[in-house]
MDAnalysis code that builds the backbone (N, CA, C; Angstrom):
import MDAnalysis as mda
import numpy as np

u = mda.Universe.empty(579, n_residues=193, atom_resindex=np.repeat(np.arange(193), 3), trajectory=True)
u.add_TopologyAttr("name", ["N", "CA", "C"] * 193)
u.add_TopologyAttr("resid", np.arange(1, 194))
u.add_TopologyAttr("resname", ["UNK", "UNK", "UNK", "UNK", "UNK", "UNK", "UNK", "UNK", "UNK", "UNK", "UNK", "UNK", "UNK", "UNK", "UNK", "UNK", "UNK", "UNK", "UNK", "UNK", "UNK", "UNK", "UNK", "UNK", "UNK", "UNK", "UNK", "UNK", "UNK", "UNK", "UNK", "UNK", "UNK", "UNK", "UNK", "UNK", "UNK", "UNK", "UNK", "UNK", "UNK", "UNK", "UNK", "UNK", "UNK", "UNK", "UNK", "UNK", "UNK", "UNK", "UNK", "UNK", "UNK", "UNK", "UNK", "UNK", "UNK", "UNK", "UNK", "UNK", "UNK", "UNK", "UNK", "UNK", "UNK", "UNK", "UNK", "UNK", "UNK", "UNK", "UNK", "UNK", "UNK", "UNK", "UNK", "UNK", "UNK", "UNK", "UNK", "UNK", "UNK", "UNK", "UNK", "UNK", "UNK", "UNK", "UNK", "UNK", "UNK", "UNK", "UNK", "UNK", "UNK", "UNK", "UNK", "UNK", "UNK", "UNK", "UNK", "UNK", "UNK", "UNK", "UNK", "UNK", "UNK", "UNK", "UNK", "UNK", "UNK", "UNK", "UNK", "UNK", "UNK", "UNK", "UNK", "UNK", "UNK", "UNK", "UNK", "UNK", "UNK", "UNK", "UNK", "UNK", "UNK", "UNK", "UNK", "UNK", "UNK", "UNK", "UNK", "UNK", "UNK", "UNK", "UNK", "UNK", "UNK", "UNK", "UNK", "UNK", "UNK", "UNK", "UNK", "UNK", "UNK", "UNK", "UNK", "UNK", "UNK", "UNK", "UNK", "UNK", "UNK", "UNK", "UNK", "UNK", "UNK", "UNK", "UNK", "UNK", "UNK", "UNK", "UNK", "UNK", "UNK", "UNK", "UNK", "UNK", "UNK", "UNK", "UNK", "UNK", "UNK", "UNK", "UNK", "UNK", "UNK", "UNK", "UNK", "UNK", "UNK", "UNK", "UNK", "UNK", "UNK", "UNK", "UNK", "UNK", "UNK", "UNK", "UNK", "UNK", "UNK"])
u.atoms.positions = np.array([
    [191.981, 54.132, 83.027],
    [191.460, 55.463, 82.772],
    [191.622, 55.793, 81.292],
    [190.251, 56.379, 80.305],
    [190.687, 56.605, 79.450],
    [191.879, 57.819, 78.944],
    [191.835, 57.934, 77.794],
    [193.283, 58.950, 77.315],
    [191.909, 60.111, 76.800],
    [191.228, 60.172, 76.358],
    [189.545, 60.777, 76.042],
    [190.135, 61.041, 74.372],
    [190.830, 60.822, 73.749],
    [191.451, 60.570, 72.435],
    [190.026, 60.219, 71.368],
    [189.329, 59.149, 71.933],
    [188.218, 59.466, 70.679],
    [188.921, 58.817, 69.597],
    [189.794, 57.648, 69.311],
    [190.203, 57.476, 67.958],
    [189.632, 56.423, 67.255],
    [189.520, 56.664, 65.926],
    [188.929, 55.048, 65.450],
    [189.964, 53.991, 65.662],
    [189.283, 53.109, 65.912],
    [189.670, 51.698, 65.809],
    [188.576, 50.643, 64.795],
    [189.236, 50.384, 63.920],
    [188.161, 49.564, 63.167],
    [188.726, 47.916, 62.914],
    [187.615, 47.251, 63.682],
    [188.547, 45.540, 63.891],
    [187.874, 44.983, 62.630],
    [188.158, 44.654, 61.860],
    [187.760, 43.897, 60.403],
    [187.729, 42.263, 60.746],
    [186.527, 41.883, 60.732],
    [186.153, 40.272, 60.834],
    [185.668, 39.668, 59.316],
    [185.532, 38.595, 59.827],
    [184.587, 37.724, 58.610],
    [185.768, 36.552, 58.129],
    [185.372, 35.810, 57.503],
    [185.704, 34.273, 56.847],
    [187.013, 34.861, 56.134],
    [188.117, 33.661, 55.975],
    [189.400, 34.061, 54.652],
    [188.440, 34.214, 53.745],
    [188.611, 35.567, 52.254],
    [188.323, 35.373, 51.381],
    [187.543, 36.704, 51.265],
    [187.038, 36.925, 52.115],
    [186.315, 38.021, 52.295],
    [186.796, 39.345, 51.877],
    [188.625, 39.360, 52.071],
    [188.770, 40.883, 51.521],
    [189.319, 41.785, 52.971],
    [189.531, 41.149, 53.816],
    [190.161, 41.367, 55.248],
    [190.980, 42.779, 55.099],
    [192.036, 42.116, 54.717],
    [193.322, 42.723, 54.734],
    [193.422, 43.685, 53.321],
    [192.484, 43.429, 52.086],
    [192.691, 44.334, 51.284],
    [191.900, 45.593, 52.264],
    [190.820, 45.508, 52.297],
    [189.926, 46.353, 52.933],
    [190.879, 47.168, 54.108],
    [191.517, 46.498, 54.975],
    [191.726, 47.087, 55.875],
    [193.514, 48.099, 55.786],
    [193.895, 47.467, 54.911],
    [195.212, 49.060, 53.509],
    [194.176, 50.277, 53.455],
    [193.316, 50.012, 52.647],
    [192.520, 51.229, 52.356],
    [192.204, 51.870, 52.927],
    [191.460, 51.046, 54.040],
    [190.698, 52.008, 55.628],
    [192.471, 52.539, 56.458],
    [193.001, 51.793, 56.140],
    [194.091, 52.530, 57.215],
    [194.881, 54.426, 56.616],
    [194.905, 53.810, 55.052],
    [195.312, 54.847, 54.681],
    [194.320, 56.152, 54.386],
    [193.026, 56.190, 54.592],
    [191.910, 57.054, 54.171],
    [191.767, 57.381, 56.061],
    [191.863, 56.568, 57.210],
    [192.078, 57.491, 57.860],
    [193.589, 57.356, 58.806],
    [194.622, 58.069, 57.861],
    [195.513, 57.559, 58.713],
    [195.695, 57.111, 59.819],
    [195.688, 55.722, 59.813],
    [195.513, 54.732, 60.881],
    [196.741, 53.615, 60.417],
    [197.259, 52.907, 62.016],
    [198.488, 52.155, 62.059],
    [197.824, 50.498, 61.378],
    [198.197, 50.117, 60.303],
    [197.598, 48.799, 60.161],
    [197.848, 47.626, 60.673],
    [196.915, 46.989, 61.484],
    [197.591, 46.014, 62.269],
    [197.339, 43.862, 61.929],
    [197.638, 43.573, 60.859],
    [196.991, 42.523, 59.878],
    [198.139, 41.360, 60.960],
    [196.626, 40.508, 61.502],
    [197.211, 39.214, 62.220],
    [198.064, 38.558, 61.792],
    [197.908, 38.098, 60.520],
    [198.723, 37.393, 60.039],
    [200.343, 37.946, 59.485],
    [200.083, 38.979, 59.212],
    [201.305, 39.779, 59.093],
    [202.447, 40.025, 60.470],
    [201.630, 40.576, 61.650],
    [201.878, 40.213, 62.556],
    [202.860, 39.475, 63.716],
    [202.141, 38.320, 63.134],
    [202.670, 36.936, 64.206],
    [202.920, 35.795, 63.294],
    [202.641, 35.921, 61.594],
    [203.223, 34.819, 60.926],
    [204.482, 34.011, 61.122],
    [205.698, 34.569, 61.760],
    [206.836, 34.217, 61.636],
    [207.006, 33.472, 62.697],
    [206.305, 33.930, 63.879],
    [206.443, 32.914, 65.470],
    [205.556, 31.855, 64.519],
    [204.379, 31.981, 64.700],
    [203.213, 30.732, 63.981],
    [204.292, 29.426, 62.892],
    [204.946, 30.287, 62.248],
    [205.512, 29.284, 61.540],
    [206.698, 28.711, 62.312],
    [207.368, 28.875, 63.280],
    [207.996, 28.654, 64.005],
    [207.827, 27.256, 65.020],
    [206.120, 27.542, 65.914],
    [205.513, 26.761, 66.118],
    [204.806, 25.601, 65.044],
    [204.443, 26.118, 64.088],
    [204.510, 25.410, 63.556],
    [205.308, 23.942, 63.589],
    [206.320, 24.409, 62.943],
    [207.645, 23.461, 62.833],
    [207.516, 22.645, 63.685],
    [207.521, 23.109, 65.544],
    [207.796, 22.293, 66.154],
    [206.583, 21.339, 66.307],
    [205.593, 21.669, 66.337],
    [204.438, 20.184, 66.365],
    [204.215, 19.531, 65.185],
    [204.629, 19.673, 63.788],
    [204.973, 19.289, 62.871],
    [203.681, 19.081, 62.865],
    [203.128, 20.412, 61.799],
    [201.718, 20.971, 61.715],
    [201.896, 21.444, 60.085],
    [201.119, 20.918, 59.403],
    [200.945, 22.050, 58.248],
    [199.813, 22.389, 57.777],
    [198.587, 22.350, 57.952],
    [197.596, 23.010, 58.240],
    [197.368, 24.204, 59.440],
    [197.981, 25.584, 58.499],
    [197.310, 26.803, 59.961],
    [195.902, 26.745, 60.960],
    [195.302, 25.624, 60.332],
    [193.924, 25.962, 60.553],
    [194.122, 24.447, 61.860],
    [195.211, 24.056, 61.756],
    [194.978, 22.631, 62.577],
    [194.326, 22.884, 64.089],
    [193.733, 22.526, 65.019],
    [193.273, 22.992, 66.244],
    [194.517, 22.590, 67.329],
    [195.270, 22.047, 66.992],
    [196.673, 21.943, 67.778],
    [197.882, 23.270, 67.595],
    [197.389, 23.554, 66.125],
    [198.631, 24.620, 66.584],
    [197.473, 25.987, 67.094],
    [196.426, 26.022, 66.472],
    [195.033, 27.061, 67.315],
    [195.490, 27.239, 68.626],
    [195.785, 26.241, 69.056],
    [195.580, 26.251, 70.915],
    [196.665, 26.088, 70.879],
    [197.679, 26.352, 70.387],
    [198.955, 26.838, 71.302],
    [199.243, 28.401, 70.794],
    [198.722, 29.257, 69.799],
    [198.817, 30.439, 69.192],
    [197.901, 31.288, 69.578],
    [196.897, 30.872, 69.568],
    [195.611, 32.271, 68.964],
    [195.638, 33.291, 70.476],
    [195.612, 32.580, 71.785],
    [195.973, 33.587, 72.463],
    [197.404, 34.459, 72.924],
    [198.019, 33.708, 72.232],
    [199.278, 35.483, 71.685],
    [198.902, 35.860, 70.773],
    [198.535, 35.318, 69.492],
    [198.313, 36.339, 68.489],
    [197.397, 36.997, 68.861],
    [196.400, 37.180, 69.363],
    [195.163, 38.203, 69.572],
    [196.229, 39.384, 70.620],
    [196.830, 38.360, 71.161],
    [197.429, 39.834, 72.746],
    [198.551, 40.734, 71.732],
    [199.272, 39.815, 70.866],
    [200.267, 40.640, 70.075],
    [199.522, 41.902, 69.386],
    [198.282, 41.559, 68.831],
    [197.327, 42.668, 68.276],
    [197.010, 43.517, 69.107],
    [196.160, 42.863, 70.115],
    [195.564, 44.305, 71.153],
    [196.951, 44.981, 71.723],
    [197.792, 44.463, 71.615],
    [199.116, 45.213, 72.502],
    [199.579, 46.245, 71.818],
    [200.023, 45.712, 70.797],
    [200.259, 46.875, 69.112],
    [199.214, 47.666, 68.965],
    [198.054, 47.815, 69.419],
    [196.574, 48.621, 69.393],
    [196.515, 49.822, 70.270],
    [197.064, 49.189, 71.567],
    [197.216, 50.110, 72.678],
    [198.425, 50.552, 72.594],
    [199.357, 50.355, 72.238],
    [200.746, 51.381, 71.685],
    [200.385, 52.497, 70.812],
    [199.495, 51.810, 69.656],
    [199.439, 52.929, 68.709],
    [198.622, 54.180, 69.123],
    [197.307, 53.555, 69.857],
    [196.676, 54.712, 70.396],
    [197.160, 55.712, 71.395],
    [198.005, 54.923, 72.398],
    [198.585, 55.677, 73.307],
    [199.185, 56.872, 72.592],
    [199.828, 56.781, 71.274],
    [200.784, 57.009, 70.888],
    [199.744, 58.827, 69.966],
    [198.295, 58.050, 70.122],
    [197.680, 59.204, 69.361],
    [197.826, 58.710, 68.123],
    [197.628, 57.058, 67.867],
    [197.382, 56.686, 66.080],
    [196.216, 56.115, 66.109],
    [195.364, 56.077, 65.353],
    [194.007, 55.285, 65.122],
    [194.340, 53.811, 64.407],
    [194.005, 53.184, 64.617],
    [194.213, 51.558, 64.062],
    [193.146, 50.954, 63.496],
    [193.814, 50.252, 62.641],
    [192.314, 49.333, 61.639],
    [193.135, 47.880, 62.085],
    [192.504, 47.030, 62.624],
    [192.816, 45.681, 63.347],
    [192.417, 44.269, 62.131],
    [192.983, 43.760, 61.566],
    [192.785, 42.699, 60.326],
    [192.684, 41.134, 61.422],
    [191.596, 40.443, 61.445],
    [192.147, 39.227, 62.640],
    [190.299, 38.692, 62.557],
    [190.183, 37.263, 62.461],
    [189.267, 36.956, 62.126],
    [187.947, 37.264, 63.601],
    [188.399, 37.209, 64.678],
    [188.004, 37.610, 66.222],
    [187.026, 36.713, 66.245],
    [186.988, 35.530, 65.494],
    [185.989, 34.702, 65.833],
    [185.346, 34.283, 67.210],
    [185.977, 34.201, 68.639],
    [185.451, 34.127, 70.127],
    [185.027, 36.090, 70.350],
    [185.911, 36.614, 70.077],
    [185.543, 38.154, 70.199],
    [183.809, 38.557, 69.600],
    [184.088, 38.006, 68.450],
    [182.487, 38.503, 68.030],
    [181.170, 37.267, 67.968],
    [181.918, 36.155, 68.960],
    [180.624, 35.443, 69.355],
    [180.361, 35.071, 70.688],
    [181.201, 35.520, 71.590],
    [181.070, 35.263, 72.951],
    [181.188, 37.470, 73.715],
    [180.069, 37.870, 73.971],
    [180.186, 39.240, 74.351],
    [181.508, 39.429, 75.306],
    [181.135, 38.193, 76.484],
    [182.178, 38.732, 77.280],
    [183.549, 39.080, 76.931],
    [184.440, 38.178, 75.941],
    [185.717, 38.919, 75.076],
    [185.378, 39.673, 74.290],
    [184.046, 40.200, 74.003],
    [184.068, 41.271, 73.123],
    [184.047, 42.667, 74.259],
    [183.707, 42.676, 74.820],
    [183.684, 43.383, 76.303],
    [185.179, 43.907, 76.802],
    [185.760, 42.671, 76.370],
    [187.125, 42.877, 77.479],
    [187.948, 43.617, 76.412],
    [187.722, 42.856, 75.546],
    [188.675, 43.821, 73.787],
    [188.284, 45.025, 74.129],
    [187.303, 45.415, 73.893],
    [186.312, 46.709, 73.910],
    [186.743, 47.502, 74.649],
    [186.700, 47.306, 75.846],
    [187.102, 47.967, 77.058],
    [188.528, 48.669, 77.265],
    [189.536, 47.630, 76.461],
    [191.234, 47.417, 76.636],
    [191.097, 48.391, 75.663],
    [190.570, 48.726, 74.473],
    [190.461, 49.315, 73.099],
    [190.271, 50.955, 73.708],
    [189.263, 51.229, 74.462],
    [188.409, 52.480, 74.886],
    [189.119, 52.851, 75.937],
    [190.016, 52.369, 77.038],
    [190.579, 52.548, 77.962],
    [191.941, 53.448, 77.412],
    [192.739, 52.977, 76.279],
    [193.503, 53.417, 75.142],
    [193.229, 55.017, 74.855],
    [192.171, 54.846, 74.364],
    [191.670, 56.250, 73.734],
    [191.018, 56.053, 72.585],
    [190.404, 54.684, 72.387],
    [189.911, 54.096, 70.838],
    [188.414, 54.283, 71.439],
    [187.894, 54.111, 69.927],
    [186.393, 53.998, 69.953],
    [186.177, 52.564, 68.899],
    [185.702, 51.689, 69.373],
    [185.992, 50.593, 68.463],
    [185.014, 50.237, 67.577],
    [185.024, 49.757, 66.193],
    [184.217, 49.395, 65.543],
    [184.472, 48.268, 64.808],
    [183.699, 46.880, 65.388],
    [183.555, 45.728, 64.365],
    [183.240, 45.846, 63.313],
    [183.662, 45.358, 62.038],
    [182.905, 45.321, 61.207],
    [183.278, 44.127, 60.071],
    [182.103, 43.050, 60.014],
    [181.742, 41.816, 59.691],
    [181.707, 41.918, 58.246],
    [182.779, 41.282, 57.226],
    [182.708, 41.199, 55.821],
    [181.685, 39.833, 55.755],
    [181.059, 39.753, 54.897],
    [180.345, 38.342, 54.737],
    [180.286, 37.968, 53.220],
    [180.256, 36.536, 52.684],
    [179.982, 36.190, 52.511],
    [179.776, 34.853, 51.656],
    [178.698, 34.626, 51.143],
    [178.310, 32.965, 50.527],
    [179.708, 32.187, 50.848],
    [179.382, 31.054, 51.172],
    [180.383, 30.198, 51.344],
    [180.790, 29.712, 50.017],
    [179.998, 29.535, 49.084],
    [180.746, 28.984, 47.577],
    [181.509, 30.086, 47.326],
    [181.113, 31.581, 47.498],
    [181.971, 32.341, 46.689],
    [183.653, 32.558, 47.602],
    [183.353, 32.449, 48.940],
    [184.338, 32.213, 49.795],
    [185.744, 31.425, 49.285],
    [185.290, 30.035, 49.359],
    [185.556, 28.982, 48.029],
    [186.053, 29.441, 47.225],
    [185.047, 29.770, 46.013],
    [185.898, 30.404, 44.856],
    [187.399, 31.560, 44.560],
    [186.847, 32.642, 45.840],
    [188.270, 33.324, 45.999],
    [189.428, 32.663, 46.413],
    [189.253, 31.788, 47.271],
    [190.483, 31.466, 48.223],
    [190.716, 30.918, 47.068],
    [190.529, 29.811, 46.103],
    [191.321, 29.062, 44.873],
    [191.580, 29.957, 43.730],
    [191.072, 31.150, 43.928],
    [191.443, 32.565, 42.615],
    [192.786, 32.995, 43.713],
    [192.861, 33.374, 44.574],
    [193.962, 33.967, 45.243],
    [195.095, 33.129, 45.217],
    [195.037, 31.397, 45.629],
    [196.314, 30.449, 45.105],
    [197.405, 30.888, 46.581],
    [196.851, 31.125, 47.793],
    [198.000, 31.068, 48.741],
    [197.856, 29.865, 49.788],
    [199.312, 30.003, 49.717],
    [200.019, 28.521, 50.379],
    [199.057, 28.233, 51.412],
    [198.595, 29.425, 52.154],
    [197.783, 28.775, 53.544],
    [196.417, 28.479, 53.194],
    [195.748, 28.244, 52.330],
    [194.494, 27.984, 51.823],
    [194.358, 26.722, 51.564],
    [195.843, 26.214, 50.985],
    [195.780, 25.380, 50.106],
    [194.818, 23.539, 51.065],
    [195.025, 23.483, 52.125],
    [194.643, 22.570, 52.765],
    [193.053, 22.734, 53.030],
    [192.824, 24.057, 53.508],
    [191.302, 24.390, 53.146],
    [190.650, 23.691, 51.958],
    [191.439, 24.309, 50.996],
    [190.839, 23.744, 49.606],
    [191.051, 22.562, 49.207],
    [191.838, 21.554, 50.110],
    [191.694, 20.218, 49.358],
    [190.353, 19.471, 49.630],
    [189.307, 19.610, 50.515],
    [188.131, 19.697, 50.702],
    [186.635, 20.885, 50.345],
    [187.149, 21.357, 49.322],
    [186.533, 22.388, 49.129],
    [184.484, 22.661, 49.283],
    [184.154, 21.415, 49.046],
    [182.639, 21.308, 49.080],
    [182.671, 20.958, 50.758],
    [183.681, 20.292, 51.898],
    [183.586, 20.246, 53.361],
    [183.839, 21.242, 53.515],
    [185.021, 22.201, 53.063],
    [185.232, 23.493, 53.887],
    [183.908, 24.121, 53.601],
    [183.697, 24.274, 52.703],
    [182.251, 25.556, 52.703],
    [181.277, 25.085, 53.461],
    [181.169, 23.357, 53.839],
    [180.387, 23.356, 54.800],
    [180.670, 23.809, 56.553],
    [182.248, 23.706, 56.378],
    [182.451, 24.384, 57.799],
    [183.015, 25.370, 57.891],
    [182.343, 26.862, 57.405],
    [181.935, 27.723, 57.118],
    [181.118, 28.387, 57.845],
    [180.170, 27.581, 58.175],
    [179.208, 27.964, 58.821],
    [179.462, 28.592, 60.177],
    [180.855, 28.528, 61.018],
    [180.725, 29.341, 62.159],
    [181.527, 30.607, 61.957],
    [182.363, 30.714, 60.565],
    [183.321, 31.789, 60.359],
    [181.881, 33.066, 59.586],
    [180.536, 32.077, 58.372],
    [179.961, 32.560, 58.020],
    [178.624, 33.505, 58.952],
    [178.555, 32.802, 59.862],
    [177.320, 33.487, 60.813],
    [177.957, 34.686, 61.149],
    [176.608, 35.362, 61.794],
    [176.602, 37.031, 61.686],
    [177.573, 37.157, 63.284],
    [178.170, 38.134, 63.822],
    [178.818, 38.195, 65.229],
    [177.308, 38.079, 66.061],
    [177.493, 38.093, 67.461],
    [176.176, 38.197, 68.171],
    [176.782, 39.760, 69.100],
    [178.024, 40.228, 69.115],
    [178.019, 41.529, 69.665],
    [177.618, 42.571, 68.657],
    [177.309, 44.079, 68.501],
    [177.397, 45.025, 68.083],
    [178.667, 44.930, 66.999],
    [178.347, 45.309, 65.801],
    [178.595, 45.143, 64.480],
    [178.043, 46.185, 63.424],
    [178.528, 46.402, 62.175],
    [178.562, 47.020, 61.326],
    [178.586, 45.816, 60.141],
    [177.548, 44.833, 60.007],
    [177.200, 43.872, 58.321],
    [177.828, 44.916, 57.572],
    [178.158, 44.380, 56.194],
    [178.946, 44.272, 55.173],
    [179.216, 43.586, 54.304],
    [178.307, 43.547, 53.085],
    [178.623, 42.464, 51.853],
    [180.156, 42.954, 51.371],
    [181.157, 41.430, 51.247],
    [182.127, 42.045, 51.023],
    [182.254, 41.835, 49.402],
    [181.227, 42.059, 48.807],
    [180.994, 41.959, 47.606],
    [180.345, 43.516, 46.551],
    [180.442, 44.214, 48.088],
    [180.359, 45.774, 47.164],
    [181.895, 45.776, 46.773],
    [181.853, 46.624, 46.061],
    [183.283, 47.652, 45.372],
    [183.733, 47.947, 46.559],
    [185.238, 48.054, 46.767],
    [186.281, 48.375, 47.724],
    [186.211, 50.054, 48.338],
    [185.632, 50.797, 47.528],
    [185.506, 51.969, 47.928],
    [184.274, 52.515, 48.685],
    [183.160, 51.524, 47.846],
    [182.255, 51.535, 48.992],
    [182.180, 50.940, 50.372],
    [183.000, 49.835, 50.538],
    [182.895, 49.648, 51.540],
    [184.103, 50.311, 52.488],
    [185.217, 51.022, 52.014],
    [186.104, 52.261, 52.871],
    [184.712, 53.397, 53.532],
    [184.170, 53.500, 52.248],
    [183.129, 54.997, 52.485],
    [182.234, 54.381, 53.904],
    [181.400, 53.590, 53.990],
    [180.391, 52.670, 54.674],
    [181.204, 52.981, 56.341],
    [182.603, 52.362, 56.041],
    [183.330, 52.442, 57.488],
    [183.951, 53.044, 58.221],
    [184.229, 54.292, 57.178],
    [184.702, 55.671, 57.550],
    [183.025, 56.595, 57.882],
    [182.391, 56.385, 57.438],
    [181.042, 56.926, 58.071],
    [180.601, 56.376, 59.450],
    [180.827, 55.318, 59.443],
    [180.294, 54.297, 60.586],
    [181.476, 54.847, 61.802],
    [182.777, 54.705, 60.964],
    [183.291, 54.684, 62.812],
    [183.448, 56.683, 63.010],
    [182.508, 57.594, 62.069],
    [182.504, 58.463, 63.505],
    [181.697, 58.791, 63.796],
    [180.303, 57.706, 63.841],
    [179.270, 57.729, 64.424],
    [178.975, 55.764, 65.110],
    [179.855, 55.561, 66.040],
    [180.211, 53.973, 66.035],
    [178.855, 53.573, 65.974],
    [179.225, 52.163, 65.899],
    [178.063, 51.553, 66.256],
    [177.776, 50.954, 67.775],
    [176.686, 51.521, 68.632],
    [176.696, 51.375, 69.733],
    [177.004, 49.809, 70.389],
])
């Protein structure tokens, strides 16, 4: 049953590099909202696991499939606390199955609105070279394996780079930081259906 609360929720997608987590400080503090950044998160279990499969690529598909479904539940769980709680949340987490398979976008959605949220995707994009180029301007440890292939990673790109296929709010994340706060603070209080 919903809480009829009405609060934003704004889930921030798109490729590393994009501006995720800067974007989503700003949006939290313009509408006071609880910030909820994946990696911030659940980094410390992840590295934990880590260790034990003796993994050092985050991106490896062995430690993927033993993580990504707690880290997503650690998020939506912290989502539905905050709202319960009467806080609006800006969600940092790449939702790559969320925004290409409807049915988990459905079930997020639902878990989100049941809360008292009104949810709004919204897809940073873009170019895979420039993708590239930030992650080696930024210089963090978890990139660094990305980038030892840098002309392959941008080619596999291509499923972090495509557009979501649920309901979305596009976004060059190549406007100015304020335009794109303004863009998403307009958007989520008129969501996108």
């Amino acid at each position: 049953m919903s809480t009829g609360r009405n609060l934003p929720v704004v889930l921030l997608t798109g490729a590393p590099g994009t501006g995720k987590s800067t974007l989503g400080r700003l949006l939290a503090g313009r509408l006071g909202a609880a910030l909820l950044d994946q990696d911030v998160a659940t980094k410390p279990l992840v590295e934990v696991v880590q260790r034990l499969v003796d993994v050092d690529d985050l991106d490896d598909p062995r430690l993927g499939g033993l993580t990504r479904a707690a880290r997503y539940e650690v998020l939506a769980d912290l989502a539905v606390d905050n709202l319960s709680a009467g806080v609006p949340v800006v969600l940092v987490a790449p939702y790559t199955t969320e925004r290409a398979d409807p049915r988990a976008w459905t079930v997020l959605r639902s878990r989100l609105e049941v809360a008292g949220g009104v949810p709004l995707l919204v897809w940073l994009h873009l170019e895979p070279g420039e993708i590239v180029r930030r992650l080696r301007a930024r210089g963090a440890a978890r990139d660094q394996a990305k980038l030892a292939d840098g002309e392959g990673y941008a080619g596999r790109l291509a499923a972090l780079a495509a557009a979501p296929s649920v309901p979305h709010l596009p976004l060059s994340a190549e406007l100015p930081p304020d335009e794109l706060v303004r863009r998403v603070v307009a958007a989520s209080a008129t969501p996108v259906p």
